[in-house]
N, C-alpha and C positions, 0 to 999 in steps of 0.2 A: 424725909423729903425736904428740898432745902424750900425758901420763898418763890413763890411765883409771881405772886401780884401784890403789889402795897396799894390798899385803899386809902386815902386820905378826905375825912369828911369836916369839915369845919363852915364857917358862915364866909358869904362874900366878902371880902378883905381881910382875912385870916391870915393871910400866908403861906394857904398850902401852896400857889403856884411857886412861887421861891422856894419851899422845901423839895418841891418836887425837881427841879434843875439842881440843887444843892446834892438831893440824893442823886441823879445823873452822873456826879461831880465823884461822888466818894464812894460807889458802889463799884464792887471789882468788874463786876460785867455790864456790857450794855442794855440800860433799858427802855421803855418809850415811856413816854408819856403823853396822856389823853384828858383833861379834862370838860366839864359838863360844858363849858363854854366853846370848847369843841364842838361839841355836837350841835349847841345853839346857833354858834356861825354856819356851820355846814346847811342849817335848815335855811328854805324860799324865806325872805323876806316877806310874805305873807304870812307866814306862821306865825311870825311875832309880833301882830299886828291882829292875831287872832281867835275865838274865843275856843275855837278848837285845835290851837296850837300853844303858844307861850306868851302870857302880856304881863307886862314890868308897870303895874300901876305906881301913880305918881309917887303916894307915901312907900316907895321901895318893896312894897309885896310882891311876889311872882308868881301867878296864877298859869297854871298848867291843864293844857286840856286833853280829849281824845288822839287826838292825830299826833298831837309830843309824845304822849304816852306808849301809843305804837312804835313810833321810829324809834324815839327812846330805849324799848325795849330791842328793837334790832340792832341798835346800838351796844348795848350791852353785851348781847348774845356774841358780833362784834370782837369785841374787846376780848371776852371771855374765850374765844377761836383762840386767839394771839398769842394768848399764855398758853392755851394748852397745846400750841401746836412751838410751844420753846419760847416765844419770845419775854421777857422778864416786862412786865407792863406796872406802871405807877396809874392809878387813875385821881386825880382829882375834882371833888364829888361835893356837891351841896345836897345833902338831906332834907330838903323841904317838908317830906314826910315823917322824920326823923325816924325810927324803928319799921315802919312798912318801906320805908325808902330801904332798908339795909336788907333786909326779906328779898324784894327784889333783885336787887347784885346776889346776896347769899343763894339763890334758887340758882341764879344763871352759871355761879363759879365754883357746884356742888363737884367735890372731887381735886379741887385744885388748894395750895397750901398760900391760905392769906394772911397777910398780917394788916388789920382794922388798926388804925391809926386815928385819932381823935384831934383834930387840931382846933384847938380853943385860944380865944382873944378877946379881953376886955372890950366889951361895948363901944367905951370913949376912944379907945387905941384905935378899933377896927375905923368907928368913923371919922376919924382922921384921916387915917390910909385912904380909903375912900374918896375923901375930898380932893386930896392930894391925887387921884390916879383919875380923876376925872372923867371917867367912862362906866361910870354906874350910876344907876338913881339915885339920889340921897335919899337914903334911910334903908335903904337893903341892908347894910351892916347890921344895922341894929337892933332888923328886924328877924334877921339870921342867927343872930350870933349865939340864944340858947334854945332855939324851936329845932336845931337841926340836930344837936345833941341828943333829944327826950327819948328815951326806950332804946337807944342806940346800944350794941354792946362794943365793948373795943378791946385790944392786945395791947395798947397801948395809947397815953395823950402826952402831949406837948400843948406849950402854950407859948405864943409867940408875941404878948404882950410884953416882954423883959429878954425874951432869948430872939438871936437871930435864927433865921432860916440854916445857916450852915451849923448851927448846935442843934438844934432839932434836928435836921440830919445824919448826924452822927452818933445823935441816941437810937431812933430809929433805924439804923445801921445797925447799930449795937444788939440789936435787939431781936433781928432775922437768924430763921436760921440755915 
């Protein structure tokens, strides 16, 4: 069975969104892609603003409550429709949880053939980027950057401290089957 879905879990300013169009780019069939910030825009501006929805405290932590966790999870389920019903889906993913976060996806995508992609990025690289894209709290990076990894299993990491997005693409390419 060839790939269905590539997960991509790394910290905020990682790079998976640029990998994730890079793979668009060099993969032979069409695929979509979805990430978390997906879902976050999609939610009431109340939710992130909420103690049972999603708040981005100052020192860049992301606190996640009840009501995220439910839609999150219809999210998911979602997602996981898409591939099984044909579509080649990319998800771009922050493991907050890191190992219970992958449990999660792993429950909803039982039966379908993924490839766990690990995208890791020096601390001081990430928050760089960060600074430079100016639509995230400072210190998300850095506070991502090895919490999202812990108990994670993966097919595969890249690191996009030294490689661009389009080389990470094309190993990850490499590497489906």
């Amino acid at each position: 069975m060839k790939t269905q879905m590539i997960v991509l879990n790394g910290g905020s300013s990682s790079g998976k969104s640029g990998i994730a169009r890079c793979l668009q780019a060099v993969l032979p069939d069409s695929w979509l892609t979805f990430g978390v910030d997906t879902l976050v825009d999609a939610m009431p501006a109340a939710m992130r603003a909420s103690d049972a929805g999603i708040e981005f405290a100052p020192d860049g932590e992301v606190i996640v409550g009840p009501e995220f966790r439910t839609l999150e999870t219809a999210w998911i389920e979602g997602v996981a429709t898409m591939a099984r019903m044909g579509a080649g889906v990319i998800v771009d993913e922050v493991f907050l949880g890191g190992a219970a976060s992958q449990q999660r996806w792993q429950k909803a995508l039982g039966g379908l053939r993924v490839l766990w992609v690990g995208v890791r990025c020096e601390s001081a690289v990430a928050t760089a980027r960060e600074i430079a894209r100016g639509d995230r709290v400072p210190g998300m990076a850095a506070a991502q950057a090895d919490v999202v990894h812990r108990g994670v299993t993966y097919d595969l990491e890249v690191d996009t401290t030294r490689s661009e997005s389009m080389e990470c693409a094309r190993i990850i390419a490499a590497h489906m089957e």
